[in-house]
C-alpha positions in Angstrom: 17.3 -3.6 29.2 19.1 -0.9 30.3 18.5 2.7 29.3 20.8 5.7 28.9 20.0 8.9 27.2 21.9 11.4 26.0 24.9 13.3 28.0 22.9 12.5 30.9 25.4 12.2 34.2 26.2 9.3 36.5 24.0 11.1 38.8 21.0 11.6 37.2 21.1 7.9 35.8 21.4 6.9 39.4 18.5 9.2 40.5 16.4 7.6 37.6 16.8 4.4 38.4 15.8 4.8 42.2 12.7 7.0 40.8 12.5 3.7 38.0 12.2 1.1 40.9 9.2 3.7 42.9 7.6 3.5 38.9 7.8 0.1 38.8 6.4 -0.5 42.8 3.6 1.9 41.6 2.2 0.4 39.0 2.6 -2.9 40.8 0.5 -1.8 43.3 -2.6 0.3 41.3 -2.9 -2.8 39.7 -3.0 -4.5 42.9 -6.0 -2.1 43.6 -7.3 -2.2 40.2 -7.3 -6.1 41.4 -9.1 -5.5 44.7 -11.3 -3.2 43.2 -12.6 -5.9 40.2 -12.9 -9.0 43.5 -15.8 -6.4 45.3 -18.6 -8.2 46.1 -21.8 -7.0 44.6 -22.9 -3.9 46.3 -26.8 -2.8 46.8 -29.4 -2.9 44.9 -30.8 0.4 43.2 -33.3 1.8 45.8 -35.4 2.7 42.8 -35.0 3.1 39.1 -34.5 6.7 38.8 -36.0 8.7 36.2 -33.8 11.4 34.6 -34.4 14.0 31.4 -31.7 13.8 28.7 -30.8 17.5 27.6 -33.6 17.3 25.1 -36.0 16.8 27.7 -36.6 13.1 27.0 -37.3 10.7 30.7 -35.0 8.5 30.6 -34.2 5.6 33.5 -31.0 4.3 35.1 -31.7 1.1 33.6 -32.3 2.8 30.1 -28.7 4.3 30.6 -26.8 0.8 30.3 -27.8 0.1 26.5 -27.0 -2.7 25.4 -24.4 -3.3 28.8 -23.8 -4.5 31.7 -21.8 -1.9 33.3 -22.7 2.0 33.8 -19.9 4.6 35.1 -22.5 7.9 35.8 -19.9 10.9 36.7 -21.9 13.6 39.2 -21.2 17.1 37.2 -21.2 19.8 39.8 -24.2 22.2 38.3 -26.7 22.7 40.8 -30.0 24.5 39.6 -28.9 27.6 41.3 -25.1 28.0 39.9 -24.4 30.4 37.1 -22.1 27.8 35.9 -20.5 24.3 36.0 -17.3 23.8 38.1 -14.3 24.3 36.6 -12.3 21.0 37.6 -15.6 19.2 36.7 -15.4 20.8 33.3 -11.5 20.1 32.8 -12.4 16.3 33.6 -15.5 16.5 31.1 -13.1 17.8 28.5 -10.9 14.9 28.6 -13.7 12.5 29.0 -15.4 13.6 26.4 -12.6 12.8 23.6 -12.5 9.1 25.0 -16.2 8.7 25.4 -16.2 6.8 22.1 -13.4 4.5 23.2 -14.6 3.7 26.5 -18.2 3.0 25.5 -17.0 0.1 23.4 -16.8 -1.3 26.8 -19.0 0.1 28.9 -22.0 2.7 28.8 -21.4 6.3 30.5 -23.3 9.1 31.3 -23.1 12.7 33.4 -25.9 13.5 35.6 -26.2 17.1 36.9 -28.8 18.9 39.1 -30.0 21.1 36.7 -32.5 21.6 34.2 -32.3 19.9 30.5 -32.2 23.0 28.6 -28.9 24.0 31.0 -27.6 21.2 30.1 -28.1 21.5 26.3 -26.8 25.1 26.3 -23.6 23.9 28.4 -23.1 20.8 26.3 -22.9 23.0 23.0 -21.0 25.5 24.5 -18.4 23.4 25.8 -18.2 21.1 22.7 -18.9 18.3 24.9 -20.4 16.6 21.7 -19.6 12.6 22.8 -21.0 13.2 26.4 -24.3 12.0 27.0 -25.9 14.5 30.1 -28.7 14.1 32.2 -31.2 16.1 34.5 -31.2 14.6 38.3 -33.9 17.5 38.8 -36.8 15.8 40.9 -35.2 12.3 41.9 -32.9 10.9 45.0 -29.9 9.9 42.8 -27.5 12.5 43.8 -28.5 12.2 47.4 -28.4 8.4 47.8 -24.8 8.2 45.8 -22.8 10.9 47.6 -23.3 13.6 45.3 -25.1 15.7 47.4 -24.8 16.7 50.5 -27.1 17.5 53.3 -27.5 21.3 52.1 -28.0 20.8 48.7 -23.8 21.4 47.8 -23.0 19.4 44.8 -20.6 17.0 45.0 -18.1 15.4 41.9 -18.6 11.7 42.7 -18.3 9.1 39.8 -20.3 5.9 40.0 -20.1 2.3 38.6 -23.0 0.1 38.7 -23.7 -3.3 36.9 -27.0 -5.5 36.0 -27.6 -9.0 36.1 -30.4 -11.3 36.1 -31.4 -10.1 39.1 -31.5 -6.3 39.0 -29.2 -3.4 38.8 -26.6 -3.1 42.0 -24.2 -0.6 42.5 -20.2 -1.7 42.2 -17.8 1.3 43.3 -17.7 4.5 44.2 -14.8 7.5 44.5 -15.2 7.8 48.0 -11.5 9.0 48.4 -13.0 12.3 47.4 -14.1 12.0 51.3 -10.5 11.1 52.7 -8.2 13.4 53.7 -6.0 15.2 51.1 -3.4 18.2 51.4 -4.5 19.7 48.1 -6.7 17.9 46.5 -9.3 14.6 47.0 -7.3 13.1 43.8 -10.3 10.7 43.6 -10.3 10.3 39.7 -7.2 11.2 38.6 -6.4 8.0 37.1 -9.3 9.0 34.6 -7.8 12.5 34.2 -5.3 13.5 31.5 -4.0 16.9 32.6 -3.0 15.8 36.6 -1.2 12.3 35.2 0.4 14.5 32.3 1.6 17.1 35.1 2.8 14.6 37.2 5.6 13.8 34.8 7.2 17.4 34.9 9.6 19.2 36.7 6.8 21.9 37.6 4.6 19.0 38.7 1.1 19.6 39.2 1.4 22.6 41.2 -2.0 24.1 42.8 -3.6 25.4 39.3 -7.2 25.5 38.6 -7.9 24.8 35.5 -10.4 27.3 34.6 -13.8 27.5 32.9 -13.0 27.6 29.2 
């Protein structure tokens, strides 16, 4: 159907229908990804069933996290044991998870693992309002280390993980490894999850090179 706003020029409906044909090209092809992405073939097992604290303190197992799923998404908060706080574009990503939670675990189970201890995690959860979030200690196990959230001098890195369980065991599915690709600006490796970049996008101002800071 065609479209016309408005006063709008012959030039700037020309302009939006080149930018129009680039939308539709896009979309075409993230759900070509989305497509390759869902045709992986099962990944590796779990090394082990790691054994994180809930903010309360309570042990609690990767294969405890899944509920009553088959498919966990764990998101790597950035919030070593030594930082005074969380980072900031973790946190802006948190915030928008956090009001979707509810939708997405209709589907799926989710959690946010940190390197820190439960009672850090507790304060920072009330503080931040991060209610719907379910966080968890990676104090004293591998996890971090073995999925790409750590790096070899202890930096924390933001990775987000999918794993699913079967009859035969828990294996892991996908990873946001374009965090480790090059980038001008930023890794852009969950943006597709993340509210403020995609709303952004869609001005004049664009994106820019903001930080969103720590609210």
């Amino acid at each position: 159907m065609p479209v016309s706003l408005p006063n709008e020029s012959p030039q700037y409906r020309t302009a939006r229908n080149t930018l129009l044909q680039a939308e539709t090209e896009l979309r075409a092809a993230i759900e070509n990804v989305a497509n390759l992405r869902r045709s992986l073939p099962k990944g590796g097992e779990i090394p082990q069933d790691y054994v994180f604290h809930s903010e309360r303190g309570e042990p609690a197992a990767l294969s405890s996290l899944f509920g009553n799923h088959d498919t966990l998404a764990i998101y790597s908060l950035m919030y070593g044991p030594d930082a005074q706080a969380p980072c900031p574009m973790c946190s802006a990503f948190l915030d928008g998870l956090n009001g979707q939670v509810a939708h997405i675990t209709q589907k799926i189970a989710f959690a946010v693992a940190a390197q820190n201890t439960p009672d850090k995690l507790s304060h920072l959860k009330a503080k931040m309002g991060w209610n719907d979030l379910p966080l968890y200690s990676a104090l004293g196990t591998d996890y971090q280390r073995d999925y790409l959230a750590e790096s070899e001098d202890g930096n924390q890195l933001p990775i987000l993980n999918v794993f699913q369980r079967d009859q035969d065991g828990i294996t892991h599915f996908w990873s946001s490894e374009l965090f480790f690709e090059p980038s001008e600006w930023h890794p852009r490796h969950v943006d597709a999850a993340w509210p403020l970049w995609n709303v952004l996008d869609f001005t004049p101002q664009g994106r820019g090179d903001i930080v969103p800071p720590l609210r």
